[in-house]
N, C-alpha and C positions, 0 to 999 in steps of 0.2 A: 391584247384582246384578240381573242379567237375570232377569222372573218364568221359573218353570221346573215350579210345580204342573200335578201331572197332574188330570187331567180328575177321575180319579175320588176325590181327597185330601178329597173334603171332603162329608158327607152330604148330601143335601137334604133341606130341609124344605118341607111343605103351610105357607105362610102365609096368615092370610084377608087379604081386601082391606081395605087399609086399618090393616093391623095393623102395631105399630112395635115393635122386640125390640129392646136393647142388646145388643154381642155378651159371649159368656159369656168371664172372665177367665180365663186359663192361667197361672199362674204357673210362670217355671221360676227354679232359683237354680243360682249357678252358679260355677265360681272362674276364668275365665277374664279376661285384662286384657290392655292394651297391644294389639297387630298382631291377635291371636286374638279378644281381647271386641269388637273392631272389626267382624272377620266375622261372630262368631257374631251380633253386634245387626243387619248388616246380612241375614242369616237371615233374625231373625225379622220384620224389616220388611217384607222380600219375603213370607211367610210371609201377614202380616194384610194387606197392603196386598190380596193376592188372593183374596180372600174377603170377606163380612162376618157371618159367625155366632162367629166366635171372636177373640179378639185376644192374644195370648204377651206376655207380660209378663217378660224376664230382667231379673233383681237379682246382680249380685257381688256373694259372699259372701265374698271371700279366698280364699286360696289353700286347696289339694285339704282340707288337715288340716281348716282352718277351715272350709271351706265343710259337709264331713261332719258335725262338733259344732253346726254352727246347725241343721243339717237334723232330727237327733237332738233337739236340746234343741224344735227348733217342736212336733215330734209328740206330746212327752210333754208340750208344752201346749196338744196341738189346735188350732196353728194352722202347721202343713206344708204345704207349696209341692204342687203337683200332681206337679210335677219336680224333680230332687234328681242335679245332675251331681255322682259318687261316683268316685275315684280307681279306680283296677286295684286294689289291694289292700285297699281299703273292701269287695271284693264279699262274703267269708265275711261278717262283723260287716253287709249290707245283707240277707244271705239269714238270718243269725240270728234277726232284729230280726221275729221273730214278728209279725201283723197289720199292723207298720209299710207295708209293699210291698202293691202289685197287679204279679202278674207282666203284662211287654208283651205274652206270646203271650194271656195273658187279655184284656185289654185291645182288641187288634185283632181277635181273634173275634167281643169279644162288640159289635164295631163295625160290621160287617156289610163292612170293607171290605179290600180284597183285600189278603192276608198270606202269602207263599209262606218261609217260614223256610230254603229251600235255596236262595233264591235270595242269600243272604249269604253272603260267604267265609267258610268252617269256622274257618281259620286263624284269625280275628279273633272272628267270636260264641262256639265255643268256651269260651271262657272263663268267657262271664257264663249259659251252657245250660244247664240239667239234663241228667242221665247219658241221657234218650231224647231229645234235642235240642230242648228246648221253651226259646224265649229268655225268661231271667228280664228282666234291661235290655238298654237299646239300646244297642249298644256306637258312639257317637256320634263319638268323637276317638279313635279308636285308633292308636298309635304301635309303634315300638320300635327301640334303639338303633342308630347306624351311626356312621359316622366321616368329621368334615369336617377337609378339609384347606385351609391356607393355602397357595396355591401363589407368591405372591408371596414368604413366610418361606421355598420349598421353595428358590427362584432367590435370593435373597439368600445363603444358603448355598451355594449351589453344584449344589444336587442336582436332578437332573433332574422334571420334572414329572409323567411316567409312572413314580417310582419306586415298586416293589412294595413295599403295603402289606397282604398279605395275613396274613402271621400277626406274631403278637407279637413275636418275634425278631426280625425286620424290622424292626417297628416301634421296637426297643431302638436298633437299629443305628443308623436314620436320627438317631432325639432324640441317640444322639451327636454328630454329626454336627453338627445344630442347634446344638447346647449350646457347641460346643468353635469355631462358628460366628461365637460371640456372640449367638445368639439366647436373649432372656432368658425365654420362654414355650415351650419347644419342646413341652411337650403338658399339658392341661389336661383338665377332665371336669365335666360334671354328674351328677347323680343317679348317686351313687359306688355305693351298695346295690346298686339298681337294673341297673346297664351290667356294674359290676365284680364283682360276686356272683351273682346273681341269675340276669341273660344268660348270667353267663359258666359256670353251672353247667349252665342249659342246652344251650348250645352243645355243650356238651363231654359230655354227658346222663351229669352228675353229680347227685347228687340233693342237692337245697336243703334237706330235707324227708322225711320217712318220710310213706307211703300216698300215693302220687304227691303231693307237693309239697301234700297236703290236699285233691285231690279225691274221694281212695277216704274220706274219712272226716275229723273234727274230731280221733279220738288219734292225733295225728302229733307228731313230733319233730324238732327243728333238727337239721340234720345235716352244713353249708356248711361245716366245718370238715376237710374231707379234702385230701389230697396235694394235689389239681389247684386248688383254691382257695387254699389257704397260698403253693404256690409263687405263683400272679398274684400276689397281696396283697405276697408278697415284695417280687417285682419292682417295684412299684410303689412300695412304701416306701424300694427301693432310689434309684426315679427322684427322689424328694422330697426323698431329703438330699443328692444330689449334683446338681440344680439341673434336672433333664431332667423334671420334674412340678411342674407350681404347681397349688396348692390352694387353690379360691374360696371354698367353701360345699357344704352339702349339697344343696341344692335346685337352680336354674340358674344360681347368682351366675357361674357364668364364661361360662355365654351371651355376655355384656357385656365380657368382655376378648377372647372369639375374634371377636364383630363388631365390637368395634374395634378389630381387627388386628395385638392384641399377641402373640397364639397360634399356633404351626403348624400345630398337629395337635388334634383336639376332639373325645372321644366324648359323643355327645348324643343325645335322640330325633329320629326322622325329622321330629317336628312342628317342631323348631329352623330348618328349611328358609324360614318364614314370614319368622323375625328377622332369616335369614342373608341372605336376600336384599333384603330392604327394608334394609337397615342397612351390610353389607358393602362398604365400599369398593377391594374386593380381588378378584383370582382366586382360586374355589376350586371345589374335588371333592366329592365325598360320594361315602365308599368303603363297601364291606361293614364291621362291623365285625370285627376281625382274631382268629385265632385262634390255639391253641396246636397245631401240627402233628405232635406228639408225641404226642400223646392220641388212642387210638383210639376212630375213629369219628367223630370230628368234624373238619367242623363241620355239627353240625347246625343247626336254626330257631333261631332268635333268638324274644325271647315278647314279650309284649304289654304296651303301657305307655298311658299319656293315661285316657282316663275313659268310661264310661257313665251314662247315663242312665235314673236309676230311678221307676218311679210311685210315689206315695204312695197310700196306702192310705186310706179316709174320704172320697172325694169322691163326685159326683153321675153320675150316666149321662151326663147332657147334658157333663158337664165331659171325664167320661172319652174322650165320641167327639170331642171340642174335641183332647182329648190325640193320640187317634189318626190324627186329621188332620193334625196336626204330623206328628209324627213317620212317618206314610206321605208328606208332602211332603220330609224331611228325606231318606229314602230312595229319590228317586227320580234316576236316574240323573242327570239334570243337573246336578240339585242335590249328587249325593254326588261325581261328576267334580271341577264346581268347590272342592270342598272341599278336595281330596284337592290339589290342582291346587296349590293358593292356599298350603294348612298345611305339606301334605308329611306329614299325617294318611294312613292306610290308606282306600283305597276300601272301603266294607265290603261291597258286592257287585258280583257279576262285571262286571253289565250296565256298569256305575260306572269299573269297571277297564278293560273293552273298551272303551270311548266314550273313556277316556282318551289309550290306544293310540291306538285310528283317527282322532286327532284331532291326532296328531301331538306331543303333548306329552314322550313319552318322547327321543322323537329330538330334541326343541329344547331341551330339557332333560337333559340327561346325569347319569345319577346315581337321578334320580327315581326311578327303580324299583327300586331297591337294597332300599328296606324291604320290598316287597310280594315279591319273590326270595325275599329272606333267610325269608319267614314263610313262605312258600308252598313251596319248594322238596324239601321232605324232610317225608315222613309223623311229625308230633311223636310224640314217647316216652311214659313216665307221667314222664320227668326233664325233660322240654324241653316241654310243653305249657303251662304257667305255673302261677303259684302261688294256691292260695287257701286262706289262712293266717287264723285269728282273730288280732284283736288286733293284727294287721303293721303297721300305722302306729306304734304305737308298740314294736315287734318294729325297725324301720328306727333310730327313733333311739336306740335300743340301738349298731346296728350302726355308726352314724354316728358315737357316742362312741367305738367300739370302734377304727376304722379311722383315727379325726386324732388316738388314738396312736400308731396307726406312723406317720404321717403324721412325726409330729411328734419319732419316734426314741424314745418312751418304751416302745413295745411292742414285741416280736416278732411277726410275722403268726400265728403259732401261737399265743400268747396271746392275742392279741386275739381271734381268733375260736373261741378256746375258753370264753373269756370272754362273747364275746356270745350263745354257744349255751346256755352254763349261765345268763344271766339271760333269754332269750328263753324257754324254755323253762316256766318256769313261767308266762307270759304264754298260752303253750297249754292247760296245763294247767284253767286258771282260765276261760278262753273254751268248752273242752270242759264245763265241766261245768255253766256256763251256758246252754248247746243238749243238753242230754240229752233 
C-alpha cells in the first residue's frame, strides 16, 4: 500500500540530542482474516513504517463473537488492547460496559489533532454517535447488504443478463427459472438475521424493536414479528423446500459456494466485494438489495453492518495520542478511498467518497456504489436508522435457531419468529436492568 499519512497524523515531539526512545505499542485485536486481515495488516504497516513514535500491533482474535468475549474478559483482567474491533450489534453491550471505553471524540480532542466529526457520512457514524453527534467508536469497516449476481448461472439458464432484479417478486420469478433450469444453487445468503430481518425491516421502515430499534432507550421490545417480516421469512422457507434456497450457515459459510460459482444469486454485505473478486471465476453484478413493492414506502436505507473500533479505557496519554494517530491516518482520504476501493467497505467520509468518484473507480467498476446509494439516499427513520439492541449477539442466535426451522420445514414463519421474540425478549429485559 502506497504511504498516504497526512502531514499532520502524528504529534511531534521536543527530542534532546542524543536521546533514543522505543516507539510506544498500540495494540489493536481484531476478528478480521483471510483477503480483509491481509489489508487490514497491510494498514498497519503502512501506518508504522511512516512514523517512528508509535508502532500498531493487530492480533486476530476470531471471529466478531469471539473477538468481543476476549476483549471483555482482558478488561476484567487488566490487561485490554488499546483497540477492540466490536461488531455493529456489540455497540449497546460496548456503551453499557461502564469505565470499560474512552469515547474517540475524547480521545482526538484531547490530542490536539485535527478532528471535524462532519466531515464523516452521517449515514455510517450515526450509529456508533451519541443523541448530539459526538462519535463514541470509529466506525472502521462499515458495510451493508446488496445482492450479487452470477451472470454466468443467469446465461446458462437462459435469462438475460440485464434481467430486473429489483424487488422480491422478481427475484421469485427468476430462482424459478434457475431451478426448473437445472441450476442446483439458484440463491443463497449470509448473515440470514442480519440481510433477511434486520435489513429487511428497515427497508420497508418496519420496526425490529420498540423505542427506535433502542436508540430512544434500553426498555425496548422485540417486535420483527409483523405482517411484512412473516411473509419474507415465508417466502424464503418457501424457496428451501422446493430447492430455489440453499442454506450454508449463519455466519458467511456460503461466501465460498457463490465464489465458487455454484450460486446465481447471493445476498451478502458490500464488504463480500473483496472475496468476490479476488476468488470469482465468473461474471458478476452487484445489485441494490431487492424489495417488497407492495409495502408502503419503501424502499428505504439499507443499515449498517462490519464493525468499529473502540478505545479501551486504562491507558496512558502518550499511548492515547499513539491511538489518535492511527486512527486520524485511518481517516484520511487516501487511506479511506483505498479501503473502500479494495473491501467494498463504506467510505466513511465524504472527502473518501469524492476521491473515489474522481478517480474513476465507480465507472470502472459498476456496482460499487450500490452500498453507499442504498445508505445515503433516503433521510433514515427511528425504523430504518439500525439497531442498537443489548445482548443482540446472543438475541441473533436465537434468531438463527428460530429461522433453520423453517429452513428445515419444522416451523411456520409465524412461529418461528414468535418464538424468537418471546425468548429474545427477556434477554432485554436483563441487559436493561443491568444499565440503570
Amino acid at each position: 500500500m502506497k504511504h498516504y499519512l497526512l502531514a499532520t497524523a502524528v504529534a511531534s515531539f521536543i527530542v534532546p540530542a542524543g536521546a533514543s526512545f522505543a516507539a510506544t505499542d498500540i495494540q489493536w485485536w481484531h476478528a478480521f482474516s483471510g483477503r480483509l486481515g491481509e489489508l487490514l495488516e497491510a494498514q498497519v504497516a503502512d501506518f508504522n513504517e511512516s512514523q517512528s513514535d508509535y508502532r500498531v500491533i493487530a492480533t486476530h482474535k476470531g471471529n466478531y463473537s469471539e473477538a468481543l468475549n476476549a476483549g471483555i474478559a482482558a478488561f476484567r483482567a487488566g490487561q485490554q488492547p488499546h483497540l477492540l474491533q466490536v461488531f455493529e450489534v456489540g455497540t449497546a453491550t460496548m456503551m453499557g460496559a461502564r469505565g470499560a471505553i474512552k469515547p474517540v471524540f475524547e480521545v482526538m480532542e484531547e490530542s490536539g489533532l485535527p478532528f471535524d466529526e462532519s466531515a464523516y457520512l452521517p449515514a455510517v457514524t450515526g450509529y456508533y454517535t451519541t443523541v448530539d453527534g459526538q462519535m463514541l467508536s470509529f466506525p472502521y469497516n462499515s458495510s451493508t447488504p446488496v445482492m450479487y449476481v452470477n451472470l454466468d448461472k443467469l446465461a446458462e439458464a437462459g435469462i438475460d443478463a440485464d434481467v430486473d432484479l429489483t424487488t422480491w417478486s422478481q427475484v421469485d420469478e427468476v430462482l424459478t427459472q434457475l431451478r426448473d433450469a437445472g441450476v442446483s444453487c439458484p440463491f443463497t445468503t449470509s448473515w440470514q438475521s442480519w440481510v433477511h430481518l434486520e435489513t429487511l425491516s428497515a427497508r420497508h421502515d418496519q420496526p425490529f424493536a420498540t423505542q427506535e430499534n433502542g436508540f430512544a432507550g434500553f426498555d425496548t421490545e422485540l417486535v420483527f414479528n409483523g405482517p411484512v417480516q412473516v411473509a419474507h421469512i415465508e417466502m424464503l422457507g418457501e424457496w428451501a423446500r422446493d430447492g430455489r434456497f440453499t442454506y450454508a450457515g449463519r455466519r458467511n459459510e456460503a461466501g465460498a459456494n457463490f465464489r465458487a460459482g455454484e450460486c446465481a444469486i447471493f445476498t451478502e454485505s458490500s464488504a463480500g466485494y473483496a472475496g468476490v473478486k479476488a476468488e470469482a471465476d465468473f461474471d458478476f453484478d452487484i445489485r441494490p438489495l431487492p424489495y417488497w413493492d407492495n409495502v408502503e414506502g419503501a424502499p428505504l436505507n439499507t443499515i449498517i453492518g462490519g464493525a468499529s473500533v473502540w478505545v479501551m479505557a486504562g491507558k496512558s496519554d502518550d499511548e492515547y495520542r499513539g491511538v489518535a494517530a492511527f486512527l486520524n491516518y485511518l481517516s484520511s482520504p487516501e487511506v479511506q478511498a483505498q479501503w473502500h476501493q479494495d473491501t467494498g467497505y463504506l467510505p466513511i467520509t465524504q472527502a473518501a467518497y469524492d476521491l473515489t468518484r474522481e478517480q474513476g473507480f465507480y465507472d470502472e467498476n459498476p456496482g460499487t456504489e450500490v452500498a453507499v446509494e442504498q445508505m445515503t439516499a433516503q433521510e433514515p427513520t427511528g425504523n430504518s436508522k439500525g439497531l442498537r439492541l443489548g445482548s443482540f449477539d446472543q438475541i441473533r442466535t436465537i434468531i438463527d435457531e428460530e429461522l433453520e426451522g423453517v429452513w428445515a420445514g419444522n416451523k411456520t414463519a409465524q412461529q418461528a419468529l414468535d418464538t424468537a421474540v418471546e425468548r429474545g425478549n427477556p434477554l432485554l429485559r436483563r441487559f436493561e436492568q443491568a444499565n440503570r
